[in-house]
The first five atom37 places (N, CA, C, CB, O) and aatype in JSON, in Angstrom:
{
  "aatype": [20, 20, 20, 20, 20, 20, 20, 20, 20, 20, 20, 20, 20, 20, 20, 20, 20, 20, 20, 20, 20, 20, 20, 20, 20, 20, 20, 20, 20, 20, 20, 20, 20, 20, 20, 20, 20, 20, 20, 20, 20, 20, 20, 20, 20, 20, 20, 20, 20, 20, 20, 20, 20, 20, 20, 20, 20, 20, 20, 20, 20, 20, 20, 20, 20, 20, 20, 20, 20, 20, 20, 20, 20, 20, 20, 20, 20, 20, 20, 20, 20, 20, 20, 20, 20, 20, 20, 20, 20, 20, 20, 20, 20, 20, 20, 20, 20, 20, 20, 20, 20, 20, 20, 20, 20],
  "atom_mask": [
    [1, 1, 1, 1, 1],
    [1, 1, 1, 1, 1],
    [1, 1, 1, 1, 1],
    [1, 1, 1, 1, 1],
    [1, 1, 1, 1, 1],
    [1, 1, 1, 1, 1],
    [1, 1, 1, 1, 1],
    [1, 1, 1, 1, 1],
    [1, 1, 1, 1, 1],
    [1, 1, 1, 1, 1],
    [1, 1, 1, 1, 1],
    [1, 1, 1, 1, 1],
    [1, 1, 1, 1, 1],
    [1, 1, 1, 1, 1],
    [1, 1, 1, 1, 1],
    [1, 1, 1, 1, 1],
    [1, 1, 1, 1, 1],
    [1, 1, 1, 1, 1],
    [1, 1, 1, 1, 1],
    [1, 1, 1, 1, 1],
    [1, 1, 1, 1, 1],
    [1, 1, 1, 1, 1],
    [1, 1, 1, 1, 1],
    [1, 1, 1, 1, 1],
    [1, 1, 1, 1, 1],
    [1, 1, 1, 1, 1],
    [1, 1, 1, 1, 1],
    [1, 1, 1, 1, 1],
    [1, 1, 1, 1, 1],
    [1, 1, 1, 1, 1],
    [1, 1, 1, 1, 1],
    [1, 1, 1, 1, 1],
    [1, 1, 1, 1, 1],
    [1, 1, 1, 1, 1],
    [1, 1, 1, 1, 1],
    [1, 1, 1, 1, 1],
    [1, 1, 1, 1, 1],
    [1, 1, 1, 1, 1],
    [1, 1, 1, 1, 1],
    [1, 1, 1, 1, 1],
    [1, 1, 1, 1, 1],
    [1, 1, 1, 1, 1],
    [1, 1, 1, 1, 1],
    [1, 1, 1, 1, 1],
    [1, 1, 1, 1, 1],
    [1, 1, 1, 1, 1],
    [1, 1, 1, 1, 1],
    [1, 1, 1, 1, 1],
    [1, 1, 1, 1, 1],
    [1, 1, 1, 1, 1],
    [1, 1, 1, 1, 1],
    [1, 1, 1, 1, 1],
    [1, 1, 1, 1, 1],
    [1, 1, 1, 1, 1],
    [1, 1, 1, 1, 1],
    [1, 1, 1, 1, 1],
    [1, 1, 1, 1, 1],
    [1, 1, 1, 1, 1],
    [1, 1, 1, 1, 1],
    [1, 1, 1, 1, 1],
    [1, 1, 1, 1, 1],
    [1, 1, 1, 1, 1],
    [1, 1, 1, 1, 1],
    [1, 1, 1, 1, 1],
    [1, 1, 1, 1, 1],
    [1, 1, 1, 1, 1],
    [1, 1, 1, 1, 1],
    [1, 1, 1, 1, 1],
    [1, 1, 1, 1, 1],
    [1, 1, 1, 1, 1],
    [1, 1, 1, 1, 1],
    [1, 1, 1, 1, 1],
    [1, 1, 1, 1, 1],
    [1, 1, 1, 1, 1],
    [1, 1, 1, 1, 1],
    [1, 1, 1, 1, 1],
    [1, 1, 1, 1, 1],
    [1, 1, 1, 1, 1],
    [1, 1, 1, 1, 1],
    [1, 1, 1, 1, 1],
    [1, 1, 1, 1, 1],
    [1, 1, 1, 1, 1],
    [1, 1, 1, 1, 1],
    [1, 1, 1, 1, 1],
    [1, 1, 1, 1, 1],
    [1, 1, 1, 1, 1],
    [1, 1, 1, 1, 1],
    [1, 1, 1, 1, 1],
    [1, 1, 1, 1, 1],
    [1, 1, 1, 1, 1],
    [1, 1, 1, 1, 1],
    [1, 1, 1, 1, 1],
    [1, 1, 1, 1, 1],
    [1, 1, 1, 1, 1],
    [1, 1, 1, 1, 1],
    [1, 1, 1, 1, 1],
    [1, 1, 1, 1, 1],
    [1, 1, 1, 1, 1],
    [1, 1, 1, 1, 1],
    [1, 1, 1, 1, 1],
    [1, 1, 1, 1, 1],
    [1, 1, 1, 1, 1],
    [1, 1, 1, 1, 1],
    [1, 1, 1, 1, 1],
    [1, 1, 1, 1, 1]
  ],
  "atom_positions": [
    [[-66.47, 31.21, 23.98], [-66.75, 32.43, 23.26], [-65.47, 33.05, 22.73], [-67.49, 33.41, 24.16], [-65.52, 33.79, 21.75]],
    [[-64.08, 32.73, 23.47], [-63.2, 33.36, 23.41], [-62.54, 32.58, 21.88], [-62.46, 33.38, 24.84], [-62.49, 33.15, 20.79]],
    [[-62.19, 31.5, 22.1], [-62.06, 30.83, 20.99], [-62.86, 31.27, 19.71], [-62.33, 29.6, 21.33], [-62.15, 31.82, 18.87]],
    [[-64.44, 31.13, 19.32], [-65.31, 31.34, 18.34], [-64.55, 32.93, 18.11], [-67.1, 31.15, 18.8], [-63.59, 32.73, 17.36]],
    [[-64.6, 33.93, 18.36], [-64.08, 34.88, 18.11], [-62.81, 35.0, 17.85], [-64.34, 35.45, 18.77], [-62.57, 36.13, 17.41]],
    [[-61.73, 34.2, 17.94], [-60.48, 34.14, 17.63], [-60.56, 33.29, 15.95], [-59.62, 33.33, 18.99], [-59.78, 33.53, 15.02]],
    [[-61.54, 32.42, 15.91], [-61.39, 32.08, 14.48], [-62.07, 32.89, 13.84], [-61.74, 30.81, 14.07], [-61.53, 33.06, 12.75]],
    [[-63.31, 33.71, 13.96], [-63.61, 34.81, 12.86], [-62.88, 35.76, 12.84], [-64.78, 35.39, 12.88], [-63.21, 36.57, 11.98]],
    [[-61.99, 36.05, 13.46], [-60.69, 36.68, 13.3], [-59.93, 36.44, 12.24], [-59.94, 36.43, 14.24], [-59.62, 37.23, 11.35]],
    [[-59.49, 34.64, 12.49], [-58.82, 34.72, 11.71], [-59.19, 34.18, 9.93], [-57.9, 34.18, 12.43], [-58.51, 34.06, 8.91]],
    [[-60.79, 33.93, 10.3], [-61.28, 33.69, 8.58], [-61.16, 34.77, 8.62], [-62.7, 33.09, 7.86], [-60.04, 34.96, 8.13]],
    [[-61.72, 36.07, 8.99], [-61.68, 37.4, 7.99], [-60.42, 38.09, 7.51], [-62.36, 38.5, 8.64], [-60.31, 38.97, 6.66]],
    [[-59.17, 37.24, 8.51], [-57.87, 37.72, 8.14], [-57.48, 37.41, 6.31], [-56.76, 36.85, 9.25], [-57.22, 38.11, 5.33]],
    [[-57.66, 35.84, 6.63], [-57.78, 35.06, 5.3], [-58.46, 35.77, 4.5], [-58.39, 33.77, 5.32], [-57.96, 36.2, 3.46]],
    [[-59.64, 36.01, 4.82], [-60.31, 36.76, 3.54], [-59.92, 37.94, 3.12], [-61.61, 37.0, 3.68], [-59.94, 38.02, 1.89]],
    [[-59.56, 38.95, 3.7], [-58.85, 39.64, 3.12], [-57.39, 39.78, 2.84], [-59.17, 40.33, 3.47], [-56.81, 40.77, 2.4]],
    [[-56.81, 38.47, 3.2], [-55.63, 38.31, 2.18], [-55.87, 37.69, 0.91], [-54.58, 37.54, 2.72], [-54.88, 37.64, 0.19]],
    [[-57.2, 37.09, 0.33], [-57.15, 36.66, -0.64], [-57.79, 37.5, -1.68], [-57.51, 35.56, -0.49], [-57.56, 37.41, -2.89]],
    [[-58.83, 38.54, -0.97], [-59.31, 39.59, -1.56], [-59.1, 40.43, -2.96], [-59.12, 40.18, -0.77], [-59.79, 40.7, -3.94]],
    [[-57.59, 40.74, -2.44], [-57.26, 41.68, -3.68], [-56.7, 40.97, -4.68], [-56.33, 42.81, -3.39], [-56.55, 41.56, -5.75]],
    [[-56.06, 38.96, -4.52], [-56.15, 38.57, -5.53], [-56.64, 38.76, -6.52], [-56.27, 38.01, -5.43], [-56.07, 39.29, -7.47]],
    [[-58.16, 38.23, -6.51], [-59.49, 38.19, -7.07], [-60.28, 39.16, -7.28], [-60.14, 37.55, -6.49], [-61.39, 38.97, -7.77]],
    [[-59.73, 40.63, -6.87], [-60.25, 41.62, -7.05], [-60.31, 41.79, -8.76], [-59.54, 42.62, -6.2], [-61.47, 42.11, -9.02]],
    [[-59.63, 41.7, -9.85], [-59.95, 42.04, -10.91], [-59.32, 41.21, -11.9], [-59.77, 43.24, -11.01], [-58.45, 40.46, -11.46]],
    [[-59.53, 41.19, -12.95], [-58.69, 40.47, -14.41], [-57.81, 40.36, -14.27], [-58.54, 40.94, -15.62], [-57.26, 41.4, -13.92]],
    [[-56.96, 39.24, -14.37], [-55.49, 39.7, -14.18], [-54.44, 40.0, -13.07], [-55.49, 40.62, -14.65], [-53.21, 39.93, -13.1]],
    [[-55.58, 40.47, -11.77], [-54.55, 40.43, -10.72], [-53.6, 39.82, -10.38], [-54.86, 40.37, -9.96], [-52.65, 40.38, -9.83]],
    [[-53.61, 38.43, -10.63], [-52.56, 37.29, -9.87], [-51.71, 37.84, -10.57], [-52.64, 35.54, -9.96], [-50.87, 38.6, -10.07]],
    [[-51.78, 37.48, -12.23], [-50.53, 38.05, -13.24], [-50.1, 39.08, -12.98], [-50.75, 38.27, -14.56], [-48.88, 39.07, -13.11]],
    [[-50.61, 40.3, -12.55], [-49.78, 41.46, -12.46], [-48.79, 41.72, -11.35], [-50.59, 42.46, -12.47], [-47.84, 42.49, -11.23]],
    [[-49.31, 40.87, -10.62], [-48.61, 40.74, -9.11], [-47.08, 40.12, -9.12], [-49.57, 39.65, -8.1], [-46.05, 40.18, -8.46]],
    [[-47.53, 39.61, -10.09], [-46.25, 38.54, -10.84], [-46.34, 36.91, -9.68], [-44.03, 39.64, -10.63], [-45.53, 36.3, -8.98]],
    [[-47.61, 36.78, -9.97], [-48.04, 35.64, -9.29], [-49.29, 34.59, -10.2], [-48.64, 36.28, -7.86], [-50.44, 34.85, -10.56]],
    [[-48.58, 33.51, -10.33], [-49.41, 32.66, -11.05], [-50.3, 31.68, -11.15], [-49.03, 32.39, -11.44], [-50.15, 31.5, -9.94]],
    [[-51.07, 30.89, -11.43], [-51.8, 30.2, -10.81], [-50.78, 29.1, -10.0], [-52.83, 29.68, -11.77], [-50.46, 29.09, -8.82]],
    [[-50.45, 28.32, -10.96], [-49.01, 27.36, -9.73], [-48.73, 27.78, -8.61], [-47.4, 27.32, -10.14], [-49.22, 27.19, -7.65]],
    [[-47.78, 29.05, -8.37], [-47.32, 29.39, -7.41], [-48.92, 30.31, -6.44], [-45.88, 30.24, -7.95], [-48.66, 30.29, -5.24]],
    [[-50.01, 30.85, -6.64], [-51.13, 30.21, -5.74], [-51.58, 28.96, -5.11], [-51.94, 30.35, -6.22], [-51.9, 28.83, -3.93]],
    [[-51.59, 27.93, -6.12], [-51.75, 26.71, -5.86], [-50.82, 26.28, -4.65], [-51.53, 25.99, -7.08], [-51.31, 25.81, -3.62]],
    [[-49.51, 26.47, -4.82], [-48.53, 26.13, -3.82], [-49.0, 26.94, -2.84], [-47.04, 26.34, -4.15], [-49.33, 26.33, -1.82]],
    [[-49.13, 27.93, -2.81], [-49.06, 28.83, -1.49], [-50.12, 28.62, -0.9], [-48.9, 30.31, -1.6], [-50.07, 28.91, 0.29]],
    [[-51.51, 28.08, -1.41], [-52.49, 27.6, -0.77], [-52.26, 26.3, -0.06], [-53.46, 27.53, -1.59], [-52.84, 26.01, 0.99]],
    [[-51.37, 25.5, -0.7], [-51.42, 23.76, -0.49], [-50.46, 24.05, 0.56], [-50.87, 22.47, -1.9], [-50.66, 23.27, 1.49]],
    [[-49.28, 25.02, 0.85], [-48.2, 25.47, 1.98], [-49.53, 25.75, 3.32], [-47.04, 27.3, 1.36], [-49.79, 25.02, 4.27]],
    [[-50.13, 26.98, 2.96], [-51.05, 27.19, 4.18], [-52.11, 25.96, 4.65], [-51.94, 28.48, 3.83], [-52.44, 25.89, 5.83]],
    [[-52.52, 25.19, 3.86], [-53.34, 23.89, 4.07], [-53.19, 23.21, 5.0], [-53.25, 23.05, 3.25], [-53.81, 22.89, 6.02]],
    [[-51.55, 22.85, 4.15], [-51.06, 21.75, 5.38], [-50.4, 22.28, 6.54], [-50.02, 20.71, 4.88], [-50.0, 21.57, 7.46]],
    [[-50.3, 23.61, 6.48], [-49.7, 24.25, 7.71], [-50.54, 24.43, 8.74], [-49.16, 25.47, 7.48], [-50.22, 24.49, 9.92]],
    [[-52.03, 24.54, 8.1], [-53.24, 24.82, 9.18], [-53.67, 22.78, 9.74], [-55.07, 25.96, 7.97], [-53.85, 22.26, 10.84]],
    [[-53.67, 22.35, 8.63], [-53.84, 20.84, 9.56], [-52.69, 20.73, 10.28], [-53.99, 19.36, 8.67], [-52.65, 21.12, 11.45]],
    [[-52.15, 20.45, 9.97], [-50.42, 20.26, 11.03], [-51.38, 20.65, 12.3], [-48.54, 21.8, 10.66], [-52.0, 19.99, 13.13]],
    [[-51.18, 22.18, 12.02], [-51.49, 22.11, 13.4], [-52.68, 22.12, 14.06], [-50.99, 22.89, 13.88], [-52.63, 22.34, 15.27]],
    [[-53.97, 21.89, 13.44], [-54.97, 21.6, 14.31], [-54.9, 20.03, 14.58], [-56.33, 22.1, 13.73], [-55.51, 19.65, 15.58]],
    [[-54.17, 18.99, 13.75], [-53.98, 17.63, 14.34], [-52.83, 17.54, 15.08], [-53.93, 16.6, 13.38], [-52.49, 16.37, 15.23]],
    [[-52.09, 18.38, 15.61], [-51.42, 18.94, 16.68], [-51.86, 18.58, 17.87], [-51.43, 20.19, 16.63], [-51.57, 17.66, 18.63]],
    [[-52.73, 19.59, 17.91], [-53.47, 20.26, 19.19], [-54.31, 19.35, 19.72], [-54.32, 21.53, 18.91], [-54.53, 19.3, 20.93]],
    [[-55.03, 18.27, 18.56], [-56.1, 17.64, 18.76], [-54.92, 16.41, 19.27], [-57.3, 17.5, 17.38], [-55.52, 15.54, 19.9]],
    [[-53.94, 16.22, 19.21], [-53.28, 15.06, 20.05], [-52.72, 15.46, 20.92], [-52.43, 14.25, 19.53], [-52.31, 14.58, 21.67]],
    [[-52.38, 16.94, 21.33], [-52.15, 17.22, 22.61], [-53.29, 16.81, 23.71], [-51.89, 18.61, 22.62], [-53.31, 16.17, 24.77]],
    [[-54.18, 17.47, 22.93], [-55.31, 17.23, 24.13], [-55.95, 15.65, 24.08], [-56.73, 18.44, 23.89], [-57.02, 15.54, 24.68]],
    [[-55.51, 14.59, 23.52], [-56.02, 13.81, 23.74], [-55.11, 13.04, 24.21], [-56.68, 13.53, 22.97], [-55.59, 11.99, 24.64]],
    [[-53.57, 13.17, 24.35], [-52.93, 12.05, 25.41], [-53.24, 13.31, 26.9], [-50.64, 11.49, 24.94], [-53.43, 12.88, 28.04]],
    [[-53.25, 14.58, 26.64], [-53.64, 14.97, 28.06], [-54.45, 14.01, 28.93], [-54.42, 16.17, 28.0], [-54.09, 13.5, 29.99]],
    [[-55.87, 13.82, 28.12], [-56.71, 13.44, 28.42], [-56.98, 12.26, 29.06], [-57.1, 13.6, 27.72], [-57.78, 11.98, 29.95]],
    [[-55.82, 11.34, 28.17], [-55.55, 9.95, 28.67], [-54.5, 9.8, 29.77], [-55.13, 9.11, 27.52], [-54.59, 8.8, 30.48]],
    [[-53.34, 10.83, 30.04], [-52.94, 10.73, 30.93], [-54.02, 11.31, 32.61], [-51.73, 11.31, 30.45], [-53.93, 11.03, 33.81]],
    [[-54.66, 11.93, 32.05], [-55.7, 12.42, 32.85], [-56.44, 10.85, 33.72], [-56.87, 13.37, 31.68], [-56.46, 10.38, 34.85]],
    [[-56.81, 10.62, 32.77], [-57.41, 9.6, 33.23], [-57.31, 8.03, 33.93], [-57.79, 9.59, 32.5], [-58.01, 7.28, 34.61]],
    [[-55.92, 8.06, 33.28], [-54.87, 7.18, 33.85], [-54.72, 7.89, 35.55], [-53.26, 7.29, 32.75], [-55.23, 7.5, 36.6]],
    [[-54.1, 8.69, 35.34], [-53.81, 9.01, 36.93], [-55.27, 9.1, 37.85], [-52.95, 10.65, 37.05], [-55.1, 8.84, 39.04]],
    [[-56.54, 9.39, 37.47], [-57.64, 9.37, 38.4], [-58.1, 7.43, 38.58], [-59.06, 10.54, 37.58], [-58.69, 6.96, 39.55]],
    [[-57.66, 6.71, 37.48], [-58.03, 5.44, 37.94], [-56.93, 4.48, 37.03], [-59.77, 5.15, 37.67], [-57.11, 4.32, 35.83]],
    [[-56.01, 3.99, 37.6], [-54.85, 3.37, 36.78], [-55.13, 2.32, 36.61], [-53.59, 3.34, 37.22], [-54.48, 1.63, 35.82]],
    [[-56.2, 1.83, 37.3], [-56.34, 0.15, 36.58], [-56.83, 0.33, 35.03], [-57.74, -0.98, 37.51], [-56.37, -0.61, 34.38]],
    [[-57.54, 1.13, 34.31], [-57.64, 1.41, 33.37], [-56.73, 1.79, 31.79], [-58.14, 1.96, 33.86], [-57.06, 2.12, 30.66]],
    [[-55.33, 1.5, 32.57], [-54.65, 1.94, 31.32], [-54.38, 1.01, 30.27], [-53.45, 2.47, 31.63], [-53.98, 1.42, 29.18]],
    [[-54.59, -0.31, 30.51], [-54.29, -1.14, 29.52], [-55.79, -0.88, 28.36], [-54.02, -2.83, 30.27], [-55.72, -1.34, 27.22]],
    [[-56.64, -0.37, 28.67], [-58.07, -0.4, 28.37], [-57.92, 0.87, 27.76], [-59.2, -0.58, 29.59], [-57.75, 0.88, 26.54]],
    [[-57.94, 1.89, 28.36], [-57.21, 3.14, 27.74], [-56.35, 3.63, 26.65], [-56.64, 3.44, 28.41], [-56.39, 4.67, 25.99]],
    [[-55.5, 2.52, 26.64], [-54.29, 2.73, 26.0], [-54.65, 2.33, 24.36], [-53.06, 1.78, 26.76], [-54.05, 2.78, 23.38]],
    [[-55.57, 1.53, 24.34], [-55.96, 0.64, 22.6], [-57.0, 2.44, 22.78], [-57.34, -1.92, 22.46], [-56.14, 3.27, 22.45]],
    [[-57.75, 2.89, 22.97], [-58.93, 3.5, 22.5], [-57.53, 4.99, 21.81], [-60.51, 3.9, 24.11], [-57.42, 5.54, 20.71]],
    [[-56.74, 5.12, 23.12], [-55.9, 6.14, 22.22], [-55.03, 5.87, 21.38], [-55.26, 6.91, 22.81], [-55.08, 6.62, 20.4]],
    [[-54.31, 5.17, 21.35], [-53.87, 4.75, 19.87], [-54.62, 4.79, 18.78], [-53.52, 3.57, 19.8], [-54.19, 5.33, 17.76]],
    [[-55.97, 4.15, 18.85], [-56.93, 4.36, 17.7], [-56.88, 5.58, 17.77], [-58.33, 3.82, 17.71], [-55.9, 6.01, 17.16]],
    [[-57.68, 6.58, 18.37], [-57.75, 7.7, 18.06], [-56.75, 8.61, 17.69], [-58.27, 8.05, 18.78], [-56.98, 9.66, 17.09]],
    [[-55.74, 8.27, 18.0], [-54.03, 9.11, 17.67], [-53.81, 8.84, 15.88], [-52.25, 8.0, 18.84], [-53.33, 9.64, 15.08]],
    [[-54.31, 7.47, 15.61], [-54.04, 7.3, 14.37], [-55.04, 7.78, 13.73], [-53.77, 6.12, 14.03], [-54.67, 8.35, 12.7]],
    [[-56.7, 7.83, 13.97], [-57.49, 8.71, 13.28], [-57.0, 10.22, 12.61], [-58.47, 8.9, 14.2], [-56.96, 10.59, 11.44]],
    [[-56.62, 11.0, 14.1], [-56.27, 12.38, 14.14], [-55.11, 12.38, 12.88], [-55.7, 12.89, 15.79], [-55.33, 12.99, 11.84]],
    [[-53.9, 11.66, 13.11], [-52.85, 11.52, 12.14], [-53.34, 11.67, 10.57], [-52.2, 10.13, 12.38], [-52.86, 12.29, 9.62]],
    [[-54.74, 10.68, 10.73], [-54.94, 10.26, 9.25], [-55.22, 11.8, 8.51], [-56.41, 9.02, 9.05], [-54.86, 12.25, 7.42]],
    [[-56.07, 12.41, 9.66], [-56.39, 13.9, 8.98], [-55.72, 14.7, 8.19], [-56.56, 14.73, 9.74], [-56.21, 15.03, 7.11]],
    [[-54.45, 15.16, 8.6], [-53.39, 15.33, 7.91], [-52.91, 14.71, 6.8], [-52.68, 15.26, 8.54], [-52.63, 15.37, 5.8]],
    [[-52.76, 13.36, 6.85], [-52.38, 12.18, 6.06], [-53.28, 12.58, 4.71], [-52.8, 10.57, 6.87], [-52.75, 12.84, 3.63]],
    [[-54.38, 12.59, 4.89], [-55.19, 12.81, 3.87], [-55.38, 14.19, 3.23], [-56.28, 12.39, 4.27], [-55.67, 14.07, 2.04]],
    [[-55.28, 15.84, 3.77], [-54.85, 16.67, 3.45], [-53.65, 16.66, 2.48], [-54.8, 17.12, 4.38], [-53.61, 17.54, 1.63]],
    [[-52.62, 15.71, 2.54], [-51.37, 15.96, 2.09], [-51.42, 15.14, 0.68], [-50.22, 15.5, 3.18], [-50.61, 15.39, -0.21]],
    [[-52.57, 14.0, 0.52], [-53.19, 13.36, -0.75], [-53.69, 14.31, -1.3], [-54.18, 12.3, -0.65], [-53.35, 14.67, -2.43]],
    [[-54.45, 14.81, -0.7], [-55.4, 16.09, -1.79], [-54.62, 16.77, -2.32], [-56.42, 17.22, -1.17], [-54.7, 16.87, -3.54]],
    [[-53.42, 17.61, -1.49], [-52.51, 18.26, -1.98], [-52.2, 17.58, -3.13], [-51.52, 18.48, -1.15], [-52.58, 18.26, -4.08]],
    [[-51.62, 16.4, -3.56], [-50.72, 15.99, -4.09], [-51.6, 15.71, -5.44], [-49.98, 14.94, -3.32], [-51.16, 15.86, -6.58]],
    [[-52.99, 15.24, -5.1], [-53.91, 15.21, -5.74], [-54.56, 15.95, -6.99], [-54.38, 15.23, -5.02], [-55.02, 15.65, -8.09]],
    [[-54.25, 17.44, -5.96], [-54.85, 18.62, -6.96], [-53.6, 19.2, -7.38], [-55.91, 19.85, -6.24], [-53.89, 19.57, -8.52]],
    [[-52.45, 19.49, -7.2], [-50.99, 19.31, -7.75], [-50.93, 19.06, -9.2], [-50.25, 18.13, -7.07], [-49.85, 18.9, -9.76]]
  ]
}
């Protein structure tokens, strides 16, 4: 519960930082902000938000494997291929965020 409430936190933060962009004709321009430099500052926060949720998501998954290693160690050679796969999945996430970037660029 604690979590779910920490991210509508922080979408509504987002949303009202993007708010007064889009509030009227012209805003970005008057701000002395342009579409490019939006573009960047979106594609900056993008990959700043994957970074780190494929972070977190490989913290907790060699936790996990060291976890499991230590409750039954004959298992680590067996262990060890499933996390690698999955380490390189998580990676790809990012990996592919940073195409789109480059993509819509």
């Amino acid at each position: 519960m604690k979590k779910k409430a920490w991210m509508v936190l922080l979408g509504s933060l987002m949303l009202m930082m993007a708010a007064p962009v889009f509030a009227q004709e012209g805003g970005a321009q008057a701000a002395g902000l342009g579409k490019e430099a939006l573009g960047m500052l979106a594609a900056g926060f993008s990959m700043a938000f994957a970074s780190a949720i494929c972070g977190l998501a490989q913290g907790k998954a060699i936790s996990a494997a060291c976890d499991g290693v230590a409750r039954n160690p004959g298992i680590a050679d067996k262990l060890q291929l499933f996390l690698i796969l999955g380490l390189a999945f998580i990676e790809s996430l990012a990996l592919y965020t940073l195409v789109i970037i480059f993509v819509k660029m």
